[in-house]
C-alpha atoms as one frame of an Amber mdcrd trajectory, in Angstrom:
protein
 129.631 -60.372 317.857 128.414 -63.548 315.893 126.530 -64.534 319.607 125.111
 -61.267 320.558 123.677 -61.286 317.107 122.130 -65.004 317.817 120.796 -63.747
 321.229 118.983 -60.717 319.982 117.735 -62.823 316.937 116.232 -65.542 319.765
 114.364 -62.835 321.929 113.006 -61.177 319.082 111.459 -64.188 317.858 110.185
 -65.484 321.344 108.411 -61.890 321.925 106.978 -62.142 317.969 105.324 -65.913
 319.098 104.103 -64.755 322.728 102.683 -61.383 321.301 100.839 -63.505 318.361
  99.627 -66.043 321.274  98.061 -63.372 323.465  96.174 -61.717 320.173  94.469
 -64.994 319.435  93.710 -65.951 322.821  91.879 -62.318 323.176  90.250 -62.539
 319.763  88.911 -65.849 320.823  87.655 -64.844 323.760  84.442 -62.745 324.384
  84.405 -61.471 327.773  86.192 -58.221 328.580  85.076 -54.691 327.672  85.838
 -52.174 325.031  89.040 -50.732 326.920  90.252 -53.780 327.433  90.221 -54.742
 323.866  91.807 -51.650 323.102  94.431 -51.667 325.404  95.364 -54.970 323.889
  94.840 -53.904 320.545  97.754 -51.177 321.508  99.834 -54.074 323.274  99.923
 -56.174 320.279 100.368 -53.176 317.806 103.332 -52.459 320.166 104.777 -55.200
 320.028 104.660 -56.057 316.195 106.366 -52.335 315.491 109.176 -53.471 317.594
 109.549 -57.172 316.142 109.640 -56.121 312.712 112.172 -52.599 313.687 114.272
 -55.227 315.289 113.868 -57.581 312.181 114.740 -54.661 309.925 118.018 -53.404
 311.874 118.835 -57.025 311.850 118.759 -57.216 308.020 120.928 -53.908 307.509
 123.476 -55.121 309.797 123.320 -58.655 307.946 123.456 -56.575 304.260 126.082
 -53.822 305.939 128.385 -57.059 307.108 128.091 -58.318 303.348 128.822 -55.230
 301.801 132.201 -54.620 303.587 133.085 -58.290 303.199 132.846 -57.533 299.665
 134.522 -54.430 299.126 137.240 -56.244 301.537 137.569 -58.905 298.918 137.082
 -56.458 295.716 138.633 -53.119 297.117 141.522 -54.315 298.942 144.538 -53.005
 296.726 146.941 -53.880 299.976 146.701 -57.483 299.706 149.660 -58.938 297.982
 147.666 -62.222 297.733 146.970 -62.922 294.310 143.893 -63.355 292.564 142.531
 -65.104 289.664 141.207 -62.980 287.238 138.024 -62.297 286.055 136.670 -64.113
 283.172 135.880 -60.388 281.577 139.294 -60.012 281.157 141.151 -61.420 278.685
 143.950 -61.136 275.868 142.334 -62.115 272.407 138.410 -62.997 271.394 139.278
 -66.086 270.730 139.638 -66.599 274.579 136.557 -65.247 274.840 134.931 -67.400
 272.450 136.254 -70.687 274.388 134.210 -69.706 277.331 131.110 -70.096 275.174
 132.424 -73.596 273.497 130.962 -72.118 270.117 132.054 -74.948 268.177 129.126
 -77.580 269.739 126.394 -77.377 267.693 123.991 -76.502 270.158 122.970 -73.011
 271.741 125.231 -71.650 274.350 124.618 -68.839 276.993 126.814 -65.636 276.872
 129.888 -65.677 279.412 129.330 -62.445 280.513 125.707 -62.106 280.433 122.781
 -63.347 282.322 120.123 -65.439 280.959 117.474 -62.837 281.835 119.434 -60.424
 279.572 120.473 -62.353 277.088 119.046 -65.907 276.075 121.167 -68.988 274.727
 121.602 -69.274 271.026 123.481 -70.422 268.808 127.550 -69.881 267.777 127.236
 -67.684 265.148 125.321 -65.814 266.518 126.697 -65.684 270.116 129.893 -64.908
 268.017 128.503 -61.199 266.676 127.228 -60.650 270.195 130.678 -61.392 271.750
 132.742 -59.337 269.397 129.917 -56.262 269.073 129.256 -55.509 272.799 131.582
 -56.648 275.215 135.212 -56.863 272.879 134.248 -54.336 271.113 133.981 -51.506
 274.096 136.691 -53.163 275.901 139.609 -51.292 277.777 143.282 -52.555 276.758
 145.820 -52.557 279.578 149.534 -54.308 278.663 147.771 -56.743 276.209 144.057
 -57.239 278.213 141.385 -56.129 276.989 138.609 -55.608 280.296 135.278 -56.468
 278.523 132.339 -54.930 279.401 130.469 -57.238 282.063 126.352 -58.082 282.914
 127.189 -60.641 285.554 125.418 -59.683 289.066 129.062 -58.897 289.876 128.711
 -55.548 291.443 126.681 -55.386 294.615 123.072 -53.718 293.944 121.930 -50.889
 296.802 120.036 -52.451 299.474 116.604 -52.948 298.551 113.190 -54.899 299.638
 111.871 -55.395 296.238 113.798 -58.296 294.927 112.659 -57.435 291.343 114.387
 -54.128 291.518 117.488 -55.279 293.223 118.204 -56.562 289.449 117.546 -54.131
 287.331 119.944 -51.286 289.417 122.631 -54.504 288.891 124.101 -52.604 285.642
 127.087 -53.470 282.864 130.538 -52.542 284.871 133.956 -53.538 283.977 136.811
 -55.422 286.305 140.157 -53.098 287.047 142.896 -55.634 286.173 145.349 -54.085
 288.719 143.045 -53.580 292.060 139.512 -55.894 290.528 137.571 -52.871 291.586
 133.986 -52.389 289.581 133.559 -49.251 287.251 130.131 -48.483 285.624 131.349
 -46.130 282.808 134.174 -46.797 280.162 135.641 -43.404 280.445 136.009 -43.540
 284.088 137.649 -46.992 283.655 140.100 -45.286 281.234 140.773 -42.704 283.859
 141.439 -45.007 286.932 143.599 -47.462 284.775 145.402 -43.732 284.350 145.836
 -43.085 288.329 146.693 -46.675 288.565 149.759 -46.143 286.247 150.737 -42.075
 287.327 151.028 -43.661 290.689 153.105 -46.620 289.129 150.764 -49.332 290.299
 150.932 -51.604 286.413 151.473 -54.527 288.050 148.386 -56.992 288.576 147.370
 -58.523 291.360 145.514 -61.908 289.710 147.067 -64.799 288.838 147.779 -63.836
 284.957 148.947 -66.541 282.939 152.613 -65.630 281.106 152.351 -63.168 278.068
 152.790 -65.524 275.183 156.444 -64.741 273.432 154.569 -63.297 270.371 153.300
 -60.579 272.232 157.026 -58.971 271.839 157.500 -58.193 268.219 160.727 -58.698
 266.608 161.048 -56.294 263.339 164.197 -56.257 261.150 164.887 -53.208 259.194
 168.756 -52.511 256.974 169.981 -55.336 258.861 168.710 -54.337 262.313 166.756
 -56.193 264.905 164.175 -54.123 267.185 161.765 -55.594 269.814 158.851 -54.000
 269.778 155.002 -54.152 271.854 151.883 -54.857 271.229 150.096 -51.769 268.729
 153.758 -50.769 268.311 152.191 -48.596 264.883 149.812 -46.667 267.236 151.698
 -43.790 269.597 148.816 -43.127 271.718 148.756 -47.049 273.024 152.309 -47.581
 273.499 155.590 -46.405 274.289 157.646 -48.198 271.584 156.363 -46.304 268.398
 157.140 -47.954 264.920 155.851 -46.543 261.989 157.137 -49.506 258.841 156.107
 -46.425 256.511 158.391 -44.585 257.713 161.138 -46.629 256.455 161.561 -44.124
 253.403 161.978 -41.480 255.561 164.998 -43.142 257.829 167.019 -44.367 254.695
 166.884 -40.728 253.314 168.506 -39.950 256.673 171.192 -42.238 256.865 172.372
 -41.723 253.633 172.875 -37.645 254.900 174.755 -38.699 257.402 176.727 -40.975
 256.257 177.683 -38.220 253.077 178.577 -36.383 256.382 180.188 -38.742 258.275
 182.407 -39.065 255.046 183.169 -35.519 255.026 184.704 -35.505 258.751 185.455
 -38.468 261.183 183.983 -39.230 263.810 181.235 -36.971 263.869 178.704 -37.169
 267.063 174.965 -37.371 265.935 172.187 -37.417 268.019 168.197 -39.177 267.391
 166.462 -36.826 269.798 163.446 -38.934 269.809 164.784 -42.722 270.264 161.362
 -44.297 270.740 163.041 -48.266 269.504 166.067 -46.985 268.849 165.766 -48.598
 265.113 167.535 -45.338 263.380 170.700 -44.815 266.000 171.074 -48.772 265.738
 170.800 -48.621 261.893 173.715 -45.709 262.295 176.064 -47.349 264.496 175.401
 -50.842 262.622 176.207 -49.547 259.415 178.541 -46.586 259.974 180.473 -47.876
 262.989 183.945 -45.905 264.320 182.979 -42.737 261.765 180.093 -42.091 264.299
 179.379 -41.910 267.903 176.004 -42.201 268.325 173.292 -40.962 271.487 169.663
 -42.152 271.517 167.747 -39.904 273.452 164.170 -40.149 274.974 162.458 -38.675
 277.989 160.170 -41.931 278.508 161.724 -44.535 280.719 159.984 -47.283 279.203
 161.276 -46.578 275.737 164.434 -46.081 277.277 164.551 -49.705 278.174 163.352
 -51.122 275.290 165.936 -48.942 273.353 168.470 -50.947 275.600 167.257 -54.217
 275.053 167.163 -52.787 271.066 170.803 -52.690 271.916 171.675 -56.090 273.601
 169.516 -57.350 270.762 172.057 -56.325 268.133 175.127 -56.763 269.989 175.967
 -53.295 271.269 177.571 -51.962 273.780 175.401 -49.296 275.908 176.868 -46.332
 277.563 175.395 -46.040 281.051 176.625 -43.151 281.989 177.501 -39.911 280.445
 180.061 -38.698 283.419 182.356 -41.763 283.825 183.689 -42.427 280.203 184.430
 -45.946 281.462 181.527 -46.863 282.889 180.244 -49.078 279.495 177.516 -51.913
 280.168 178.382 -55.031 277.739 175.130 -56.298 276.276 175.174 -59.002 274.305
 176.429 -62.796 274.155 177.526 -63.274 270.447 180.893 -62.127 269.341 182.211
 -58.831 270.778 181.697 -54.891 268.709 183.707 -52.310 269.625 180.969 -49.651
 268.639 179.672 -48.465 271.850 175.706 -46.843 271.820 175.144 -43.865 274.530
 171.435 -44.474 275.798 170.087 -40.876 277.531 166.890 -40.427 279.593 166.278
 -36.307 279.121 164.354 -33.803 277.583 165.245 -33.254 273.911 165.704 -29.411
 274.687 167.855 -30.135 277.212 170.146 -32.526 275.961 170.755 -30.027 273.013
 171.401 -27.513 275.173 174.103 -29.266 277.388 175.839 -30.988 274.360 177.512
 -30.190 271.155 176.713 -32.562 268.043 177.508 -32.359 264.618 174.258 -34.352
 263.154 171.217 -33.773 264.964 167.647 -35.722 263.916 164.027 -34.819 265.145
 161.170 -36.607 264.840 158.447 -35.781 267.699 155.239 -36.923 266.840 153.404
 -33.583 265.178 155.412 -30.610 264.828 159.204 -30.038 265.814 158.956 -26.192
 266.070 159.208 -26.334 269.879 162.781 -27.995 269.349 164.395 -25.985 266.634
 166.068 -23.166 268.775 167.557 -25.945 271.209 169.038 -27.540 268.392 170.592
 -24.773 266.323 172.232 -23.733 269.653 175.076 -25.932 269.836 175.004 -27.301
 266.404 178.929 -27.014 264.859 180.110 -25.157 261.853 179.346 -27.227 258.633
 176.921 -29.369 260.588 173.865 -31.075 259.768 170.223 -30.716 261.007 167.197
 -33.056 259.992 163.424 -32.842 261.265 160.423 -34.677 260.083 157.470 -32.860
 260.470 154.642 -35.169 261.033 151.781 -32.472 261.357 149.884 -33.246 258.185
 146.580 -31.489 258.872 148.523 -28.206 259.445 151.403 -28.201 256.637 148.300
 -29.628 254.238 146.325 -26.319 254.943 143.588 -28.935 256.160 143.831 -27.406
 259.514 144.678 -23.185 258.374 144.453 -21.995 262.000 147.179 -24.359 263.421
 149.170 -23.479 260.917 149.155 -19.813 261.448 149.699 -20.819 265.456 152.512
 -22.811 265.154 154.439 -21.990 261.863 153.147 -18.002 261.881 152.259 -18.541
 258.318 149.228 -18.378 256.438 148.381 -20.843 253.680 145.852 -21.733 251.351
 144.959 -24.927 250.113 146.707 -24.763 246.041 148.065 -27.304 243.835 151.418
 -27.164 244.770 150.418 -27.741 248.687 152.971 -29.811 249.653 155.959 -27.596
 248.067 154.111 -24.726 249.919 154.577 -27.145 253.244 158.264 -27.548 252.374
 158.808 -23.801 252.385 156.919 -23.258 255.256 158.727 -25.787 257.302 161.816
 -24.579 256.190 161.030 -20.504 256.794 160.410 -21.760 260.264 164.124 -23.284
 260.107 165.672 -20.139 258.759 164.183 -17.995 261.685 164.811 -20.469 264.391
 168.826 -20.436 263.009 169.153 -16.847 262.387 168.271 -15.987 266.363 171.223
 -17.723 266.580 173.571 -16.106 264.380 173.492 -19.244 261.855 172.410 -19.479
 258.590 171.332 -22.241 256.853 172.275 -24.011 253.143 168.858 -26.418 252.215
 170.263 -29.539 251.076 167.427 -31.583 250.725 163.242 -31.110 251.054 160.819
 -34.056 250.780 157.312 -33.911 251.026 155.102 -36.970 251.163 152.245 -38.599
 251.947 152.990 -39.090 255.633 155.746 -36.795 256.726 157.457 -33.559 255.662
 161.147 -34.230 255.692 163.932 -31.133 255.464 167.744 -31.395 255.954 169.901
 -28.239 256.207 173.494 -27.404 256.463 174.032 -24.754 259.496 176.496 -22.428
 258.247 177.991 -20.032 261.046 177.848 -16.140 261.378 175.716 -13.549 260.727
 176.461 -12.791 257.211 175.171 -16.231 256.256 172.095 -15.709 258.493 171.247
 -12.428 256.986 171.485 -14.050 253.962 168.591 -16.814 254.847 166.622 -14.348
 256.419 166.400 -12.418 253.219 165.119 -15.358 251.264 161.967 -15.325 253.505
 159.484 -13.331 251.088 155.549 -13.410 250.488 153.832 -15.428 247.827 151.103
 -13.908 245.281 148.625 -16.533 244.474 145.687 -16.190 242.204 142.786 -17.801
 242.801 141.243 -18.246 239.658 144.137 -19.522 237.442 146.226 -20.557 240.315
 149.721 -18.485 239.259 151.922 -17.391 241.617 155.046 -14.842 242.346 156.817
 -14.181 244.822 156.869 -10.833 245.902 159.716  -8.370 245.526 162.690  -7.894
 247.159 162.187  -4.337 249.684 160.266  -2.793 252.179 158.212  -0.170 249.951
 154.506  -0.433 249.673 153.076  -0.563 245.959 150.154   0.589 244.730 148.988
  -2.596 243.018 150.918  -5.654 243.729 148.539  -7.403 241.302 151.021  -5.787
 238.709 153.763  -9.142 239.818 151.636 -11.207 239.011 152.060 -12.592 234.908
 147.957 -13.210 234.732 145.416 -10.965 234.297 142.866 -12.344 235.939 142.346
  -9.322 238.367 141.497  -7.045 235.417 139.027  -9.916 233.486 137.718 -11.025
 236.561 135.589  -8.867 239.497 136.944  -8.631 242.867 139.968  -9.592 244.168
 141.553 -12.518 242.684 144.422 -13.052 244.654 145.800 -13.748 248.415 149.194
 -13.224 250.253 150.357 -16.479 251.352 153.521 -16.521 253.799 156.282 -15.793
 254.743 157.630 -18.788 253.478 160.998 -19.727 251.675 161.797 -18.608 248.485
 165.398 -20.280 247.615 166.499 -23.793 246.488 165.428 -26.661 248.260 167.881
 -29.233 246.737 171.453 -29.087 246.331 172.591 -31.363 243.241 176.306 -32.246
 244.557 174.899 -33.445 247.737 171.988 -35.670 246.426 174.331 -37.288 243.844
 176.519 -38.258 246.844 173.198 -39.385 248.922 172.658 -41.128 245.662 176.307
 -43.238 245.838 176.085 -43.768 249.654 172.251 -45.691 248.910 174.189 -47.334
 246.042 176.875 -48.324 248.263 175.264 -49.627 251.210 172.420 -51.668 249.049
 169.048 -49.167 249.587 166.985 -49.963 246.842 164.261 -48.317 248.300 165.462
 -44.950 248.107 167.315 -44.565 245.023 164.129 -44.034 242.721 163.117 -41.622
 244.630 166.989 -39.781 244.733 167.018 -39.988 241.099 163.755 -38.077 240.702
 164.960 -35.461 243.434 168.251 -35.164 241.639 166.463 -34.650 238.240 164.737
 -31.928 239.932 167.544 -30.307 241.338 168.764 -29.904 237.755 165.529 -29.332
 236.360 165.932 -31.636 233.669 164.433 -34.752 232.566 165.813 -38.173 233.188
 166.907 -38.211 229.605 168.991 -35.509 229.825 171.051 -36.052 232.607 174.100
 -33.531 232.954 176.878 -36.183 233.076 180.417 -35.295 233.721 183.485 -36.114
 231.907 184.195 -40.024 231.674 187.829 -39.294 232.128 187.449 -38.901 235.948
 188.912 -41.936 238.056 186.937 -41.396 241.112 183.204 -41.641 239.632 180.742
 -44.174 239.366 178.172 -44.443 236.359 174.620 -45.233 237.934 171.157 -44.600
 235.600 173.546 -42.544 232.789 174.724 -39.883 235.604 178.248 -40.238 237.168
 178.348 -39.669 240.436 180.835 -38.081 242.332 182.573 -40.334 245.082 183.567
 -38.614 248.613 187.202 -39.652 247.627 187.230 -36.115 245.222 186.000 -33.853
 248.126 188.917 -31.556 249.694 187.089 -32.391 252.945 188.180 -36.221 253.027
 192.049 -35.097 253.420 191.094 -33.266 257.036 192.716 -35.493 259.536 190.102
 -37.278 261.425 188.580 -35.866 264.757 190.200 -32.237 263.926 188.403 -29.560
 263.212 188.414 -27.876 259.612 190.623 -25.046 259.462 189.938 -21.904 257.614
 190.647 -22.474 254.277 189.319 -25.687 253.923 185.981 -24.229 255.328 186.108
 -21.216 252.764 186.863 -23.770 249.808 183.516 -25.865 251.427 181.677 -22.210
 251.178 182.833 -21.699 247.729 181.425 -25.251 246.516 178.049 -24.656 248.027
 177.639 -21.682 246.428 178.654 -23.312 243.332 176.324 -25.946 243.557 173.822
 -23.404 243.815 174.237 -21.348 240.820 171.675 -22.387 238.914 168.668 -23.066
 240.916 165.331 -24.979 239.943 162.009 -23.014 239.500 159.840 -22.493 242.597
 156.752 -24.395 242.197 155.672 -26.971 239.446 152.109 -26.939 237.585 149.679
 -29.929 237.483 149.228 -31.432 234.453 145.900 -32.269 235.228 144.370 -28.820
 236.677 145.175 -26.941 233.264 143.953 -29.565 230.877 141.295 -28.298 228.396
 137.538 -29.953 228.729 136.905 -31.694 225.251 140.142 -32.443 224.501 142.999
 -35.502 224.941 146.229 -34.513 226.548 149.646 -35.921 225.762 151.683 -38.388
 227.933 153.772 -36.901 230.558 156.988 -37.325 228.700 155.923 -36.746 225.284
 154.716 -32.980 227.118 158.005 -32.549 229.284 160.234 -32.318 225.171 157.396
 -30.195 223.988 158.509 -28.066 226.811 161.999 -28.335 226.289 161.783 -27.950
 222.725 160.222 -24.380 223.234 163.126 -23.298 225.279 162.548 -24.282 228.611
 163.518 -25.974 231.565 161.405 -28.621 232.328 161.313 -31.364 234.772 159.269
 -33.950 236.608 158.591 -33.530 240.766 158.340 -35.759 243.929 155.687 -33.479
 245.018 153.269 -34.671 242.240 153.049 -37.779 240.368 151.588 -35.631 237.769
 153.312 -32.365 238.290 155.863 -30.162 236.088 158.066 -28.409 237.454 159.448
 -25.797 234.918 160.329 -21.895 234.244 157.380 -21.615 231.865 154.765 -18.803
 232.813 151.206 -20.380 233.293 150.212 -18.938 230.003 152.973 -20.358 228.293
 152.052 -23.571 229.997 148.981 -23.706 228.661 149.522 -22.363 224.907 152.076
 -25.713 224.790 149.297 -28.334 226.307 146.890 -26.767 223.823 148.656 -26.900
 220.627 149.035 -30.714 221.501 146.409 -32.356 222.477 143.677 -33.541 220.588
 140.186 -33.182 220.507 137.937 -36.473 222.159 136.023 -37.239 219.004 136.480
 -40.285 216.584 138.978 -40.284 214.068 140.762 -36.907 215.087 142.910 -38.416
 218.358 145.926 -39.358 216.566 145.821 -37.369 213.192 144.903 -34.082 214.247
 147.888 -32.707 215.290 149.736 -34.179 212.433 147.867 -33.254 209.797 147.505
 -29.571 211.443 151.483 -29.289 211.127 151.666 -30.857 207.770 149.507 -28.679
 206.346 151.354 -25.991 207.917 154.170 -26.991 206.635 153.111 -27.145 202.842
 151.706 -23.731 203.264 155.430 -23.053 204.089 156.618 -24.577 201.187 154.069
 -22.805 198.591 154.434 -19.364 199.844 158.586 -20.155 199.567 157.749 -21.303
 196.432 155.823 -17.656 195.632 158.697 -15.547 196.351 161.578 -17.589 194.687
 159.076 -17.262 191.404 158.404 -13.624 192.168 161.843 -13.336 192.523 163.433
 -14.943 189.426 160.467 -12.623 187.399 162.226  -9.214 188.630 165.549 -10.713
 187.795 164.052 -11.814 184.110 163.037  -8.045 183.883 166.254  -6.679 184.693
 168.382  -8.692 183.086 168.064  -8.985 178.910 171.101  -9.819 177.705 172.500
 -13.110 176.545 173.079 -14.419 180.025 169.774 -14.140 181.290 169.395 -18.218
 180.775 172.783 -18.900 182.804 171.705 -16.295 185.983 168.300 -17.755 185.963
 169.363 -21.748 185.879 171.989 -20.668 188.559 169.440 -19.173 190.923 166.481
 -21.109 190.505 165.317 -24.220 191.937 166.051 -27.115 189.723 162.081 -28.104
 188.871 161.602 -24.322 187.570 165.346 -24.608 185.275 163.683 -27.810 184.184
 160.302 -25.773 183.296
C-alpha cells in the first residue's frame, strides 16, 4: 500500500512539473495563433484540475489513515495492553498541582491547557484556575477524578484552514476504563455508567496502587468496619456510613438486646447490611443469645460486609442450605459466633424466612417493605424501621407524603410528633392486613431520621384493636390546638364543636384542617424504656442514656424531678438518675427455657403486663414554649414553668421532639393563662418584682378582708350575747391582737 501510494505521489508530481514547463515555454513564445493558445490554455487548465484532485485525494487518504490509527490507539477497548494514563486523570489536586511545580517562584503554564488558551502565570494563581475549572467539573470513578481537558487531544474534523482546525479542538475528558474522548460531562457520566452495567470497572492504564488510606477503617461500640472513599454519601458508593447515625443504632441494640433477654436465641435480621456495622455490633456484643443475617441485594456491599466480618474475627455463613458449610475468616483467636451474609431482595428474604427481630433502614422511606416483614414476623416479636424521608414526614414535601404514607399533613409545631404518628399509622395498616396488631414501644423523631419500634402481637383481636386507634386530627390554624376526632362513623354537623378554641366563631372563615389518618395511642411504653435504659447502662452507651431518660420522663409525663421510683426493698433493681430500674432477672419471660417457644400462659401473663404498662398514657402532642409567648413580656425558665404547671394540677413534662416543647394535659387556653400570670413585663425595674409584689399584695388583701369578717363577726356575737360572759366568749374566739385591743 505504502508503495502504490509513493508511485502515484511520483507521477503526480512529474505531470505537475511537465504541465508547468509547457505553459511557460508557450507564454514565452509568440508564434502560434489564437486556437492554439487556447487549446493550450485548456491543456494546462486540464492538467492543473487533475494535479491538485490527485493532491487532494492524496491528503484525505493521508488524514483518513491518521484518523483510524488514532481511534485504533484511543478506541481500542480489546487490547489488554496497558496504558499509561492520562495526565487529566488523577486521584487528589495536589497531584494535579505537581504537574504545574507551583512552588518555583516563577510563572508556570497550565497542565491541561494550551498556551493559546491560557497563558503562564504565576502559582497562586494557576492554583484557583486548577481547582475552579478542571477539578472542579471533574468525573470521580473508584477514587479518579477525570478532569476536564484543553490539550489538542481529540482529533479536530478535517479541515484546510489551519486556524480553524483549532478552534473546533474543544474541552473533552479521558474515559479511565477504554481512554475514549467525551465532549460533555453528562455524557461522560453516562458512558462511565455502560462501562460499569456491562461490568467493564477495571482500567486499562497503568494506575499506580490505591494508597492504603483510600480504605477507611471506622470503629464504632467496639467494632471495626472498612469502609470507601465518600463512604457518608449513598449516591457515590456502595458502602454507606452515616457517623450520625450512631444514635439511631445504639437505640436499636439496646431493643434487642431487652429482647434477646426475654427469649434465647432469637434470630434477627438487618435487611439493609450496607457495612454490616449494626449485625457486627449485635453478634459482637450479644453473641450465642442471637443469630444474626446481614442482608443486602448489592454484591459489592456484600463483600465488604464480609471483609467487615474477617475484620472482626467472625465466622461467615456461606451458605444458607448446607448448615455446615461455614467460611472461617479471621487469623486472631477463634469465636464461636457465626455471621450469615445473604445476597437477596429485602422482600424476599422476609418472605422465605421467619425472624423474631427484624431492622429496616433503606435509604428514604421503608413503606415498600412493611407487608414483607410483618408476614413472617413471630408472636411477641420485634420490628424496627428508620424512616429517612425527611422532606416528606417534615410536611416540606406535602404531596409525597400523601403518595406514599396516604396521609395528609400540614406543617404545625408539633411536626415531628405528627411524623411519628404518621409513620406508625402506616405500621398499624401494613400489620393488620396481616392479622397482627401492634404494641408501640418506642417513637423517636430527630433531626435526621424517624425511628419507630413495635411489638407484633398476633390475631385479629389485637389488630382490630390498632386499627381503631387510627383517627383524624382537628388542627386550628390560628391558635394551633388540636383534637382528635371522635370515635364512630356518624357525620356531625360542626366538628368545629371538638375543638376547645373558639377561634372559628372570633375568627372569619374556616380556621381549621383535617390532618390524617394518623395514630392516636401511646408511643412509649415505660417498662420497656427503663429496661432499654439498664441494657445502655450495662453495656457502657453513654450516648444514649440522656436521651432514654428524657423519653422515659415522657412516657410518664413527669418531670425529671419527680421520677416514679419503686420500692427500695426490691433485690433485682438498679438505682440510675433517682429511678430504679427494673432488671430482666424479674420478668416471667427469663424462666422460658431457651430456644422454646412461649406457651400460653406465659404469653397471656406478657399480654397482661403490656396492657399494664399502658394504663396511663402520656398526652398526644406537646406545646412550644416559644409559639405562645406574649410580645412585651419575659417568660420563665423551662423548669421554673413545667411546677407552675404541675402545681395547677397537671401533668406536665419535657419532650425529645422539642428542645423547647411541653408536653402536658393542659388545654391551650389553660396553657396560656399559666405562661401569662408568670412572666413579666420587658421594662426596667419590673422583671423580677412584678410577679412578687402582684401576689403579695394579693395576699394582704387576703389577710384584711379575713380580718373584716372575724371583726364583723365577733360584733354580732357582742350583740347577742350580754351577759357576764361576753368577755370570756369573745377572748376565746378572737384573734389574740383584737383580745389584746
Amino acid at each position: 500500500m505504502a508503495a502504490e501510494e509513493a508511485v502515484e505521489a511520483g507521477l503526480s508530481a512529474e505531470r505537475l512539473q511537465e504541465a508547468e514547463e509547457e505553459a511557460a515555454e508557450n507564454g514565452a513564445s509568440s508564434a502560434g495563433g489564437d486556437g492554439e493558445v487556447g487549446c493550450t490554455k485548456v491543456e494546462n487548465n486540464n492538467l492543473s484540475v487533475k494535479a491538485g484532485s490527485e493532491v487532494e485525494t492524496k491528503e484525505e487518504r493521508t488524514e483518513h489513515e491518521s484518523i483510524r490509527e488514532s481511534d485504533s490507539n484511543i478506541l481500542d477497548v480489546s487490547s489488554d495492553y496497558p496504558r499509561e494514563k492520562h495526565l487529566s486523570i488523577q486521584r487528589q489536586l495536589a497531584d494535579l498541582e505537581k504537574l504545574a511545580d507551583l512552588n518555583e517562584a516563577e510563572k508556570k503554564p497550565c497542565p491541561l491547557c494550551p498556551e493559546e488558551k491560557f497563558k503562564a502565570c504565576y502559582g497562586h494563581k494557576l492554583h484557583r484556575h486548577l481547582q475552579n475549572l478542571h477539578w472542579k467539573i471533574s468525573v470521580e470513578f473508584e477514587g479518579y477524578r477525570m478532569c476536564i481537558c484543553h490539550l489538542p487531544c481529540r482529533v479536530a474534523k478535517p479541515n484546510f484552514v489551519a486556524d480553524q482546525a483549532f478552534s473546533k479542538m474543544g474541552a473533552h475528558y479521558h474515559c479511565i476504563i477504554c481512554s475514549a474522548t467525551i465532549t460533555r460531562r453528562t455524557d461522560m457520566i453516562g458512558h462511565i455508567n455502560r462501562h460499569v452495567n456491562k461490568g467493564e470497572t477495571e482500567s486499562r492504564f497503568i494506575t499506580a496502587p490505591a494508597p492504603k488510606s483510600s480504605c477507611e477503617v471506622l470503629k464504632e461500640a467496639d467494632a471495626d468496619v472498612q469502609v470507601l472513599p465518600n463512604y457518608f454519601t449513598p449516591q457515590k458508593t456502595d458502602s454507606y456510613f452515616n457517623p450520625k447515625m450512631k444514635l439511631n443504632r445504639q437505640l436499636i441494640f439496646c431493643a434487642l438486646a431487652v429482647l434477646a433477654e426475654e427469649r434465647k436465641p432469637i434470630e434477627c435480621l438487618d435487611a439493609f447490611g450496607a457495612t454490616g456495622i449494626m449485625g457486627l455490633q449485635w453478634a459482637k456484643h450479644l453473641r450465642s443469645s442471637v443469630r444474626v443475617t446481614i442482608n443486602d441485594c448489592n454484591e459489592n456491599s456484600v463483600t465488604m460486609i464480609q471483609e467487615n466480618c474477617h475484620l472482626n474475627k467472625m465466622k461467615v455463613k456461606v451458605s444458607a442450605k448446607e448448615e455446615d458449610n461455614y467460611e472461617a475468616l479471621g487469623d486472631g483467636e477463634e469465636n464461636t459466633d457465626t455471621i450469615e451474609v445473604t445476597k437477596m431482595d429485602a422482600n424476599v428474604i422476609m418472605h422465605l424466612r421467619s425472624f423474631d427481630f427484624i431492622h429496616l433502614d433503606p435509604f428514604g422511606t421503608s413503606v415498600n417493605y412493611l407487608d414483607s416483614a410483618f408476614r413472617n414476623v413471630r408472636n411477641l416479636g420485634i420490628v424496627s424501621l428508620t424512616s429517612t424521608d425527611i422532606s416528606s414526614l417534615y410536611a416540606k414535601a406535602q404531596h409525597v407524603t400523601l403518595r406514599h404514607y396516604g396521609c395528609n399533613i400540614v406543617r404545625t409545631e408539633y411536626y415531628k410528633e405528627l411524623a411519628a404518628r404518621t409513620v406508625i399509622a402506616a405500621v398499624a395498616r401494613s400489620a393488620a392486613r396481616c392479622n397482627k396488631g401492634i404494641e408501640v414501644l418506642l417513637a423517636v423523631a430527630l433531626e435526621h431520621f424517624v425511628l419507630v419500634v413495635v411489638r407484633v402481637l398476633r390475631g385479629p383481636s389485637p389488630a382490630d384493636d390498632s386499627a381503631k386507634k387510627i383517627r383524624y386530627l382537628i388542627h386550628c390554624q390560628w391558635c394551633e390546638e388540636r383534637i382528635f376526632q371522635k370515635e364512630g362513623n356518624m357525620v356531625e354537623e360542626n366538628p368545629y364543636q371538638q375543638l376547645p378554641c373558639d377561634c372559628h366563631g372570633s375568627m372569619p372563615g374556616r380556621t381549621a384542617v383535617v390532618l390524617g389518618p394518623l395514630w392516636s395511642g401511646a408511643l412509649f411504653n415505660t417498662g420497656f424504656l427503663r429496661r432499654m435504659l439498664f441494657e445502655a447502662v450495662q453495656y457502657g452507651l453513654d450516648d444514649v442514656q440522656p436521651l432514654l431518660k428524657t423519653v422515659v420522663c415522657e412516657a410518664e409525663c413527669t418531670t425529671s424531678k419527680n421520677f416514679s421510683t419503686h420500692s427500695p426493698s426490691d433485690e433485682n433493681k438498679q438505682e440510675e438518675c433517682g429511678v430504679y430500674i427494673k432488671t430482666p432477672d424479674m420478668l416471667a419471660e427469663s424462666d422460658v427455657v431457651p430456644g422454646k417457644r412461649k406457651n400460653n400462659e406465659v404469653m397471656r401473663n406478657a399480654t397482661k403486663r403490656q396492657k399494664t404498662d399502658n394504663s396511663a398514657e402520656h398526652p398526644a402532642f406537646y406545646y412550644n414554649i416559644h409559639r405562645h409567648s406574649l410580645k412585651g413580656m419575659n417568660m420563665p425558665k423551662l423548669n421554673k414553668f413545667l411546677n407552675y404547671l404541675s402545681e395547677a394540677g397537671y401533668r406536665v413534662s419535657r419532650t425529645h421532639f422539642d428542645p423547647m416543647g411541653v408536653r402536658t394535659n393542659a388545654p391551650l387556653a389553660q396553657f396560656k393563662t399559666v405562661l401569662m400570670k408568670h412572666s413579666t413585663p420587658t421594662y426596667a425595674g419590673g422583671q423580677t418584682e412584678g410577679p412578687l409584689q402582684l401576689t403579695e399584695d394579693v395576699q394582704v388583701g387576703d389577710q384584711l378582708q379575713a380580718a373584716a369578717d372575724s371583726k364583723a363577726k365577733d360584733d354580732e356575737l357582742l350583740e347577742e350575747k350580754k351577759s357576764g360572759d361576753t368577755a370570756a366568749i369573745f377572748a376565746e374566739d378572737c384573734p389574740t391582737h383584737c383580745a389584746a385591743n
